[in-house]
C-alpha positions in Angstrom: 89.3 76.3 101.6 90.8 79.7 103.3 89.3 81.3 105.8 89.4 85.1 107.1 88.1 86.6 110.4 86.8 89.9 109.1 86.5 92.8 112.1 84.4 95.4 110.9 81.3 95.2 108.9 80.8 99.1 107.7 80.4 100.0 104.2 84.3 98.6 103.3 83.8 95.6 105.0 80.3 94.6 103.5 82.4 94.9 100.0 85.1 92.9 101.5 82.2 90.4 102.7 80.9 90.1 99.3 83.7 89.8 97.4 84.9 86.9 99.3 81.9 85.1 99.3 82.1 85.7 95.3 85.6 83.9 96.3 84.3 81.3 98.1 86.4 82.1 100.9 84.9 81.3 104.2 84.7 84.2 106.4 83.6 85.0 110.0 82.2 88.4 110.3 82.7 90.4 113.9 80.8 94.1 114.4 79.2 95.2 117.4 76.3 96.6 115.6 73.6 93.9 115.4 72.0 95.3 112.1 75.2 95.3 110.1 75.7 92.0 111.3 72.6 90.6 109.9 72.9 92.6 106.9 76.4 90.8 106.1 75.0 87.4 107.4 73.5 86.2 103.4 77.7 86.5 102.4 79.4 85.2 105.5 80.1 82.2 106.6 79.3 82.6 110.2 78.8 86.1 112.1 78.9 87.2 115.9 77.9 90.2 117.6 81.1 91.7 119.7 83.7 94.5 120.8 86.5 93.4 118.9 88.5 95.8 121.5 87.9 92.6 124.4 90.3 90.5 124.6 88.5 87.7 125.8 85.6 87.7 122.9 88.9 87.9 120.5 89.8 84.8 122.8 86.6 82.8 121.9 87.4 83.9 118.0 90.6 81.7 118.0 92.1 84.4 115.6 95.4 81.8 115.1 93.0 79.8 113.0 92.6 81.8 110.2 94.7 82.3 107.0 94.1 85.9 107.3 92.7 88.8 109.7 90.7 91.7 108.1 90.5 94.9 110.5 87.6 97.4 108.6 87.3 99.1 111.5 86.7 102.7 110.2 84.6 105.0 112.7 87.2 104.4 115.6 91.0 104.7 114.7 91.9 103.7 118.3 89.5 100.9 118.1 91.3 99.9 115.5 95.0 99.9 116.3 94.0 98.1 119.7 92.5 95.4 117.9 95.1 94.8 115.5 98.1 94.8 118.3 95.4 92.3 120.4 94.9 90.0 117.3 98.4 89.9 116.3 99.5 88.9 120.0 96.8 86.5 119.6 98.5 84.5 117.4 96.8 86.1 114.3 98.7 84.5 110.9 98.4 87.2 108.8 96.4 91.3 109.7 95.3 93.7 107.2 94.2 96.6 108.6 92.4 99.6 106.8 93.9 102.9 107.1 92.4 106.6 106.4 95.3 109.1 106.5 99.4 108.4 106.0 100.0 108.8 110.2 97.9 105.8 110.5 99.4 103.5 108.0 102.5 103.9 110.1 100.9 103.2 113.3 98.9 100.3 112.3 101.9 98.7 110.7 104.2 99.3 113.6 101.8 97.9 116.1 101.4 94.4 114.4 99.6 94.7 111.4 100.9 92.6 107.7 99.8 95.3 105.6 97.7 97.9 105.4 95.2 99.4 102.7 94.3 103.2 102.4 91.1 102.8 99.9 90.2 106.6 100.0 93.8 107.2 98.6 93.9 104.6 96.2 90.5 105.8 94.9 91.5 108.8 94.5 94.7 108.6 92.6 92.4 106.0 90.6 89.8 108.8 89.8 92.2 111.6 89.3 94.4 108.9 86.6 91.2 108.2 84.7 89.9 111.6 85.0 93.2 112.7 83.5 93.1 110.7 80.1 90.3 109.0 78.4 92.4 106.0 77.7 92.8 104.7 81.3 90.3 102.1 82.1 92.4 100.7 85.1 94.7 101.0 87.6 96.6 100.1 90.5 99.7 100.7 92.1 101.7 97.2 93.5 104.0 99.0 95.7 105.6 102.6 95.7 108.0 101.4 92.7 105.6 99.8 90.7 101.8 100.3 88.9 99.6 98.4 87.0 97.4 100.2 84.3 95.0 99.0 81.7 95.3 101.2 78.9 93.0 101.5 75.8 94.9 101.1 72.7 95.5 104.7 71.4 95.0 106.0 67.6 98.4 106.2 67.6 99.3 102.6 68.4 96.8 101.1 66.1 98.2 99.0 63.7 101.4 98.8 65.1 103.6 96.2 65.9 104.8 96.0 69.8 108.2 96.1 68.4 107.8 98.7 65.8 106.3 101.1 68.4 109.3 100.4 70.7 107.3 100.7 73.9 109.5 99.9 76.4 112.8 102.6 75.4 109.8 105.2 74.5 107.7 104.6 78.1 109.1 103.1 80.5 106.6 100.4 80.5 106.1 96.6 79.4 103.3 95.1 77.9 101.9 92.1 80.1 99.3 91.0 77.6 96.1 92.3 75.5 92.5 92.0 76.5 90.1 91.9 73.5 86.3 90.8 73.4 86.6 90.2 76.9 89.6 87.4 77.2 93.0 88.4 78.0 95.9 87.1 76.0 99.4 87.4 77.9 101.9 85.9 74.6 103.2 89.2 73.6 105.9 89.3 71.2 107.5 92.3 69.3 105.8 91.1 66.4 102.2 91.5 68.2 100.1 94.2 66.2 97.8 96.6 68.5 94.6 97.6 67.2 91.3 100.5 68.1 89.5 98.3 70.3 91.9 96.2 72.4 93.2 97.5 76.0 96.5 96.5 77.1 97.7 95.4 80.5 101.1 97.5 81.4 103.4 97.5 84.2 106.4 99.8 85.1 106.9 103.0 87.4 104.6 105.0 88.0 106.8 107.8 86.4 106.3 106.3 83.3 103.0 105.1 83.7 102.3 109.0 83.5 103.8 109.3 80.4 101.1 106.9 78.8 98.3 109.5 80.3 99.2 111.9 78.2 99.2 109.9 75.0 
């Protein structure tokens, strides 16, 4: 079973809490507010009271035993970046580190963290996607080449073959497979026939991926 040391137990790292235990992922939760701590303890594996910015309770953590290091740190920026450089020197596998504005992203990434995640940017190009056509239902973007989008099948596809409709020369985008009633079926050929009522899985730039927004 994977583990993750999870610093950080605000409102993002409560979700992260719970969507690992959904995961079954063992996790050791760290905050140095007491209340948060017990109000993550019904998702966590185990759960201390600390200043992640001490080296020596980071010590006691033995961060090099974990498959992964989660810094949710989100009221101190500084707070943050120190524990991330401590962590990594630690010995720490793997850090993801949460991020606010682009500036930190850069820091955070150049002082020892794996990767980091900006969730009030990715919500919002999330929200202004689906705002801007009623047949997004999903979306997420894999790198700064590449997005995933879940796409309800249009009017104007219904019926249609894959091939007839000639996605990929008219988009941009491939066709990864097509959810229906709930299940997900990924052996798309260009004789597959779309109908009113499926969503499709996509990939492809996001340049292109705007193209279908506007369908």
């Amino acid at each position: 079973m994977k583990s993750v040391l999870l610093i950080g137990l605000g409102r993002f790292g409560q979700h992260i809490a719970r969507k690992l235990h959904e995961l079954n992922i063992e996790v050791m939760a760290v905050d140095d507010n007491e209340a948060r701590v017990q109000a993550a303890l019904p998702y966590v594996t185990r759960a201390q009271i600390g200043n992640a910015t001490d080296e020596l309770f980071l010590q006691s953590l033995g961060v090099r035993n974990y498959d992964a290091c989660i810094v949710a740190i989100g009221e101190s920026f500084q707070d943050s970046m120190v524990t991330v450089s401590m962590i990594k020197e630690l010995g720490a596998k793997k850090v993801v580190a949460r991020a606010s504005r682009d500036v930190q992203q850069k820091l955070l990434l150049r002082n020892g963290a794996d990767e980091v995640v900006y969730p009030e940017k990715q919500l919002a190009t999330w929200t202004a996607i689906r705002c801007a056509s009623a047949h997004v239902l999903d979306y997420f973007e894999l790198d700064d080449t590449l997005s995933m989008m879940e796409l309800a099948v249009p009017d104007a596809w219904n019926g249609k073959t894959v091939g007839g409709l000639d996605i990929r020369r008219k988009y941009g985008i491939s066709i990864l497979g097509i959810r229906e009633n709930g299940t997900i079926r990924m052996n798309i050929s260009p004789e597959t026939t779309l109908y009113r009522g499926q969503s499709v899985l996509v990939l492809g730039e996001p340049k292109f991926i705007n193209r279908v927004t506007r369908l």
